[in-house]
C-alpha positions as CSV (number, residue, x, y, z in Angstrom):
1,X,73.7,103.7,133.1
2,X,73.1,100.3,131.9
3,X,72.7,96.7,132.4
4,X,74.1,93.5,130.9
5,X,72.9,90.3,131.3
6,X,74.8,87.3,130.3
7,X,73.6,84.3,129.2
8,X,76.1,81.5,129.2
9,X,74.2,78.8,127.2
10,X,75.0,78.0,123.3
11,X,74.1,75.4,121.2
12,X,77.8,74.5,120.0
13,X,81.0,76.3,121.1
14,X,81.9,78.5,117.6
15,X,85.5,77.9,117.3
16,X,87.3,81.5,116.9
17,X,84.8,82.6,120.3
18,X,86.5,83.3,123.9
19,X,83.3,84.6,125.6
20,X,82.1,82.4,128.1
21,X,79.7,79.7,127.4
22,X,78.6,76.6,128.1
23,X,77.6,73.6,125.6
24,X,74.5,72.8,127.4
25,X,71.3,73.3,129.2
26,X,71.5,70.7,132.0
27,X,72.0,73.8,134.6
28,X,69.8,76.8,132.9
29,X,66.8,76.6,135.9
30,X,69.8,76.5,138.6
31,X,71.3,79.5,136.5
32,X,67.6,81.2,136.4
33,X,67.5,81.1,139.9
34,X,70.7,82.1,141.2
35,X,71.2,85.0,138.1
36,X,67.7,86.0,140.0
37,X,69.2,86.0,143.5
38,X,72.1,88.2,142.2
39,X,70.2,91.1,140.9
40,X,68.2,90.9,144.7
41,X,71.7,90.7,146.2
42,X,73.1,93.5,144.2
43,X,70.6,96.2,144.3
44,X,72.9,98.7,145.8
45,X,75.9,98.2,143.7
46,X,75.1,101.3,141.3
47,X,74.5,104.9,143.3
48,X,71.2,105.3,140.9
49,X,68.9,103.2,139.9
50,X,67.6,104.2,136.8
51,X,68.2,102.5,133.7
52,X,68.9,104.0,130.2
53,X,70.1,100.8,128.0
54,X,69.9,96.6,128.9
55,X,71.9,94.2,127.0
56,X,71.5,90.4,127.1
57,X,74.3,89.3,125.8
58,X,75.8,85.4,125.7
59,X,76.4,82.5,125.0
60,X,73.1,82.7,123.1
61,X,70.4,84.4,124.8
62,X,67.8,83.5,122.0
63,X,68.3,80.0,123.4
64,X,66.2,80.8,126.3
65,X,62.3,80.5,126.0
66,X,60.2,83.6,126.9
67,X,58.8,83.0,129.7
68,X,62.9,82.0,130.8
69,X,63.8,85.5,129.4
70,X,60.3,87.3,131.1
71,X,61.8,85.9,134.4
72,X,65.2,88.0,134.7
73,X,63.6,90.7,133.4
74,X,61.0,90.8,135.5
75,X,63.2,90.8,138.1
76,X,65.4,93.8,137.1
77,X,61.9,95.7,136.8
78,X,61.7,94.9,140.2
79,X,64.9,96.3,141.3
80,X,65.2,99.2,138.6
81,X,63.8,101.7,136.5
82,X,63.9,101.6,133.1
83,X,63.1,104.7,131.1
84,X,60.8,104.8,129.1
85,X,62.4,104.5,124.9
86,X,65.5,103.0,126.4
87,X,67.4,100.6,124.2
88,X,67.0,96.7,124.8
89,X,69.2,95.0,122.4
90,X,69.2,90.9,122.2
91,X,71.8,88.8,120.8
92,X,70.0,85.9,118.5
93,X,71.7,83.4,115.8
94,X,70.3,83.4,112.5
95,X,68.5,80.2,112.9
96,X,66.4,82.0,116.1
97,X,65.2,84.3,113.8
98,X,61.4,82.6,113.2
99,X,58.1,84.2,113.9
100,X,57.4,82.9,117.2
101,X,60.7,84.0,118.9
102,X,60.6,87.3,117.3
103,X,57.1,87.6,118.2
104,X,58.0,86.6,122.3
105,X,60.9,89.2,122.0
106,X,59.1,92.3,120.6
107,X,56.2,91.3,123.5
108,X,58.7,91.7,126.1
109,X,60.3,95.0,124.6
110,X,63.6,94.1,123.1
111,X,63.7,96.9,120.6
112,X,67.2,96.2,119.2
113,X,68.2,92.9,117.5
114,X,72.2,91.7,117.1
115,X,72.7,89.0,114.6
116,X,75.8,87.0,114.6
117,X,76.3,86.4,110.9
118,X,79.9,86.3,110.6
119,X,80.3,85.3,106.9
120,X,77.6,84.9,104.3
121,X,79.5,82.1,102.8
122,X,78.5,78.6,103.9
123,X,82.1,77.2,103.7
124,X,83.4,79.3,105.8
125,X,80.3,79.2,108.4
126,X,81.4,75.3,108.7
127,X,84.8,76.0,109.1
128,X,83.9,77.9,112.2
129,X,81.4,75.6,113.7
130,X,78.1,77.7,113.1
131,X,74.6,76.4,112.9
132,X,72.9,78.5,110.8
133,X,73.0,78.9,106.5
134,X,74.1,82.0,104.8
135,X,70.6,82.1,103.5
136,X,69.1,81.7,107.0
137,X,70.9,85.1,107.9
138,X,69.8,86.9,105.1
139,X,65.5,85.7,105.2
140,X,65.4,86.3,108.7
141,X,67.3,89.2,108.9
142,X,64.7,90.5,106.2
143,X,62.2,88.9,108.3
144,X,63.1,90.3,111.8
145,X,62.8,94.0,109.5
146,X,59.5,93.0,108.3
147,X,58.0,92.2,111.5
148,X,59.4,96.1,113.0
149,X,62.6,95.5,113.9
150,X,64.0,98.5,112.6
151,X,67.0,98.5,114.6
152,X,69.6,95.4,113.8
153,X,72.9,94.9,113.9
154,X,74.9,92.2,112.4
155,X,78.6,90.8,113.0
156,X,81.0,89.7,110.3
157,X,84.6,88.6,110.9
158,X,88.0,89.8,108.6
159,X,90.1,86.7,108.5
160,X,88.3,83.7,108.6
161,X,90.2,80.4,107.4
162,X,90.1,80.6,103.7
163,X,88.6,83.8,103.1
164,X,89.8,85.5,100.0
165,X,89.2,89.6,100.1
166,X,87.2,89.4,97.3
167,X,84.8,87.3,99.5
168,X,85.1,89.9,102.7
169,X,83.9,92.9,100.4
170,X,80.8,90.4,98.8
171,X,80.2,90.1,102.6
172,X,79.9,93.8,103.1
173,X,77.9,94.1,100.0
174,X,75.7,91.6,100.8
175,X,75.6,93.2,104.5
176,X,74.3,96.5,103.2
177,X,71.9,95.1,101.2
178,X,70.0,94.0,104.2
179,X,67.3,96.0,106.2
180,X,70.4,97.0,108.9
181,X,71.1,100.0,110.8
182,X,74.6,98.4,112.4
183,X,77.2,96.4,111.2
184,X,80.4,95.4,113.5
185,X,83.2,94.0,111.4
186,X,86.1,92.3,114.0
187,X,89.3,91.2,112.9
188,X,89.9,88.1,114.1
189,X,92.3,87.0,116.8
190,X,92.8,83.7,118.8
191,X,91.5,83.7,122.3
192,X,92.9,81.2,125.1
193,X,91.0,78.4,125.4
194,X,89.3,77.9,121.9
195,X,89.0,75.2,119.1
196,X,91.3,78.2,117.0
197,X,94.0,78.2,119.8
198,X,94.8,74.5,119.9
199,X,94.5,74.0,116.0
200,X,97.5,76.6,116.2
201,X,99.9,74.7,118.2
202,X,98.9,71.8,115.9
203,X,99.8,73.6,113.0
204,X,96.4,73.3,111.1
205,X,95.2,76.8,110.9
206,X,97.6,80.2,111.0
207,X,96.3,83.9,111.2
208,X,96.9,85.8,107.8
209,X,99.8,88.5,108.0
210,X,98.7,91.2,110.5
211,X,99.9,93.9,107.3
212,X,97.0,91.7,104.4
213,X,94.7,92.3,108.3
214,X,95.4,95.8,108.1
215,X,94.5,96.3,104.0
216,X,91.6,94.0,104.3
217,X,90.0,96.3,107.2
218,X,90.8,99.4,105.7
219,X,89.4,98.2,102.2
220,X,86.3,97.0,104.6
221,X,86.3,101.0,105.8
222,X,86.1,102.9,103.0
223,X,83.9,100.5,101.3
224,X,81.4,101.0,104.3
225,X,81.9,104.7,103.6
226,X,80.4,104.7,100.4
227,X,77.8,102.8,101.3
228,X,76.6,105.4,103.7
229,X,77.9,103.8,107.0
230,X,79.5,106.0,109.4
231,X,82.8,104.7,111.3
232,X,81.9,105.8,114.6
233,X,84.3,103.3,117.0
234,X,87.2,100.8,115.7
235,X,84.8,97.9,114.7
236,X,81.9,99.5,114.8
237,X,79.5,101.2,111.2
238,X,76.4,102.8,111.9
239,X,73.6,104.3,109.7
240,X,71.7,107.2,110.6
241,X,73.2,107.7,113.4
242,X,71.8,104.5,115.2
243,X,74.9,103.6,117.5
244,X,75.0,101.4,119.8
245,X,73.6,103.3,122.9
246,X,74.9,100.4,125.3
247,X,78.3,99.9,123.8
248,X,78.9,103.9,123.5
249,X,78.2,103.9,127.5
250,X,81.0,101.8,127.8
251,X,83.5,103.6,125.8
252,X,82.3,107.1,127.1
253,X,82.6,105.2,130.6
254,X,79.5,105.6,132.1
255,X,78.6,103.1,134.8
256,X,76.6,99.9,134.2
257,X,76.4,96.0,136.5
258,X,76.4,93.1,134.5
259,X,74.7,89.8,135.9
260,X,75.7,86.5,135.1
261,X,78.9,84.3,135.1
262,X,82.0,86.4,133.8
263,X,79.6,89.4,133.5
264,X,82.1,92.6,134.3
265,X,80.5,95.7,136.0
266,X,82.1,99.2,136.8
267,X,81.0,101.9,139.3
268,X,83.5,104.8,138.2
269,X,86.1,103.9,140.7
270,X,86.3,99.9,140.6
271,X,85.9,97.1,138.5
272,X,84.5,94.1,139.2
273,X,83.8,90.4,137.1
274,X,82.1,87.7,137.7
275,X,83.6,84.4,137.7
276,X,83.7,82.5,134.5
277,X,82.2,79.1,135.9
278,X,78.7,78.5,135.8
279,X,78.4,75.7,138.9
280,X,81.0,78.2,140.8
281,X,78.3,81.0,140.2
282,X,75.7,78.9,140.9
283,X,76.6,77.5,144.4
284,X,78.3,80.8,145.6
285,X,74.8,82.1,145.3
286,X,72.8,79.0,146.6
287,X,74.2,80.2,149.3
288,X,73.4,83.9,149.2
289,X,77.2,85.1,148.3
290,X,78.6,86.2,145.0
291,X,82.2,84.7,143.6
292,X,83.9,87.9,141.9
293,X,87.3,89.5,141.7
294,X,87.3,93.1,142.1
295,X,89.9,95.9,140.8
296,X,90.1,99.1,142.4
297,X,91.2,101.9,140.1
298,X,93.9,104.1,140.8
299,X,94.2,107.6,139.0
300,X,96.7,106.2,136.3
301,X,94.5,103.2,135.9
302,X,91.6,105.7,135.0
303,X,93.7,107.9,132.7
304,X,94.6,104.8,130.8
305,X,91.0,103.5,130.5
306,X,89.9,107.3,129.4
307,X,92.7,106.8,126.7
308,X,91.8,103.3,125.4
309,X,88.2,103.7,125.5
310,X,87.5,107.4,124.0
311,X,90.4,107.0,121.0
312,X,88.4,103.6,120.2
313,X,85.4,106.3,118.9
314,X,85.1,109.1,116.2
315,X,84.5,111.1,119.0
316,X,88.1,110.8,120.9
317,X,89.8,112.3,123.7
318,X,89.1,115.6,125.0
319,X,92.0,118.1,125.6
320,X,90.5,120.0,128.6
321,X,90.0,116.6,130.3
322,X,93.8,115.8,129.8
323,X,95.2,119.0,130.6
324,X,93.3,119.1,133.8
325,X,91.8,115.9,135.1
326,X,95.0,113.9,134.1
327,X,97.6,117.0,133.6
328,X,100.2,114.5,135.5
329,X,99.9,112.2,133.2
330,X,99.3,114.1,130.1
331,X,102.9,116.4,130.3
332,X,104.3,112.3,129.9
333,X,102.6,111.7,126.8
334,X,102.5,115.4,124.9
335,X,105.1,114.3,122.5
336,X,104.1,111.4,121.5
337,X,99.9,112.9,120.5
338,X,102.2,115.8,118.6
339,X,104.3,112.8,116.8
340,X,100.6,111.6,115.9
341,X,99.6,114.5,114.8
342,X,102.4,115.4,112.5
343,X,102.3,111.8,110.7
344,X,98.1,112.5,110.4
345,X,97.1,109.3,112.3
346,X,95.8,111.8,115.0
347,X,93.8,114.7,114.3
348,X,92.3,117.6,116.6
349,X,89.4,119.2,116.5
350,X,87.1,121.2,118.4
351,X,89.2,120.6,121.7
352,X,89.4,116.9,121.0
353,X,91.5,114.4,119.3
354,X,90.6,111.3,117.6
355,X,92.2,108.8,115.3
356,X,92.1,109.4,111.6
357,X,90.7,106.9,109.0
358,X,94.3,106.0,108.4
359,X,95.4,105.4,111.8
360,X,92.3,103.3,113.0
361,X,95.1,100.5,111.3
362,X,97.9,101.4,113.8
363,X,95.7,102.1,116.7
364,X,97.0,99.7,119.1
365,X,100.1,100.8,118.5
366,X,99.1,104.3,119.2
367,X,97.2,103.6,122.5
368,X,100.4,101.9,123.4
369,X,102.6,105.0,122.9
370,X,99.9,107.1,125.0
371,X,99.5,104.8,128.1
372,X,101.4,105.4,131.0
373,X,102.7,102.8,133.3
């Protein structure tokens, strides 16, 4: 099980970014205190409280100071157990990554750093809104290694405005040059509500052709294969086998609680969020109640999720589970996993099947075919 915590604050709003945030600090102690009444409030959510993995996630949770940091955690210590080695992992920007914030983090046990890098090209970085340099990614990510981070991850995006492929692949280069053990590579899409989305309907920015998408990302793949990364989810590369522990909970669908405005949390039968407005969030719990939507999960719904989630992962779906757990809903689909195994794009083996290299380009397409509704 695991915990996320989101932070909502950011420096700028980065314009491809549909994660909630806000664009200033003016409410971070009311958010201290009522993110700190919510883990009191919500003790019993989970059936167990211990705790194998914790995420702070944003926003930009490097934009707290440590002590603002030590405070939530001290309070999930209060209300959890954490065991001992589990994963801590930190979102930071490049330009956070300086002695005395690496320094504060390592003292409170983040173990794990992820470093939204996005594009080592400075053009580009400007086109997007980001704050930090090309060269301030690379020094500190060197840096962060240096000082015993030995577990980073970094983000880069396929498809940013005016990126050429030949630039992508000196990204990757550049990206496995670096003292990393995980690199996420998104393709990128145009959330509701971002700068991206309304420079669309002006006509001053257009997605490239989702086919040059598809080649770019499957170039990115193999490339990332000879460079001794392993392709172990959609968008996700890992060496030595250092996966994301958190993520993998959620694809493997373990439970976890997430605190914090649009923070989503699931208990194996429900799902619950958050909502999405920090002074909502905020005066709901002033007054000792939390404003959330919850989604109880019928057996279809959990089929599909078990679907969506495990074929995202080198690991895929499980043919015992489907013939049992979901047989009603597996006899619907049987032809269509055969039609994806006779073009290749699904492959079984061991009593599990997963998408192949190829199909990891089609596999919307293919979770499509395999939901049921």
């Amino acid at each position: 099980m695991g915990i996320y915590v989101h932070v909502p604050f950011c420096r700028s709003k980065c314009f491809y970014c549909g994660f909630y945030s806000v664009a200033s600090l003016k409410l971070k102690e009311a958010y201290l205190g009522a993110i700190e009444r919510e883990i009191d409030l919500r003790r019993g959510y989970l059936q167990h409280q211990e705790m194998h993995t914790l995420y702070f996630g944003g926003g930009t949770p490097s934009y707290l100071e440590r002590g603002e940091l030590e405070r939530i955690i001290r309070k999930l210590e209060e209300n959890y157990s954490f065991v001992p080695g589990m994963e801590r992992t930190i979102e930071l920007n490049p330009e956070d990554l300086v002695p005395e914030k690496l320094q504060g983090i390592k003292d409170l046990g983040f173990n794990r750093l992820s470093i939204g890098v996005q594009s080592f090209s400075d053009e580009q970085l400007k086109r997007i809104n980001r704050t930090h340099s090309a060269r301030q990614a690379m020094d500190g990510i060197t840096f962060a290694a240096g000082m015993g981070f030995d577990n980073i991850s970094m983000d880069l995006i396929i498809g940013l405005p005016g990126q050429t492929e030949a630039e992508l692949l000196d990204d990757v280069e550049r990206a496995s040059g670096l003292p990393i053990a995980h690199l996420s590579v998104y393709i990128l899409s145009i959330d509701s509500n971002t700068v991206f989305e309304y420079m669309v309907k002006r006509g001053e920015f257009r997605l490239e052709d989702e086919e040059v998408m598809a080649g770019r990302y499957q170039r990115v793949c193999e490339r990332l294969k000879e460079l001794g990364f392993e392709h172990y989810e959609i968008s996700n590369f890992a060496r030595n086998g250092r996966y994301s522990r958190h993520n993998t909970s959620y694809w493997q669908q373990e439970p976890y609680i997430g605190f914090g405005p649009s923070a989503h949390s699931y208990d194996l039968h429900s799902r619950q969020w958050n909502t999405a407005n920090l002074k909502i969030y905020i005066d709901y719990l002033n007054n000792g109640i939390l404003s959330f939507e919850r989604e109880e999960l019928a057996p279809v719904d959990l089929y599909n999720e078990y679907v969506m989630t495990s074929l995202r992962t080198m690991w895929g779906m499980e043919k015992q589970k489907l013939e049992g757990e979901y047989a009603e809903f597996w006899e619907q689909v049987r032809e269509q996993v055969r039609k994806y195994e006779d073009s290749g794009d699904l492959i079984e083996e061991g009593g599990r099947w997963r998408i192949s290299e190829t199909g990891w380009v089609i596999s919307d397409t293919i979770l499509s075919d395999l939901f049921v509704v």
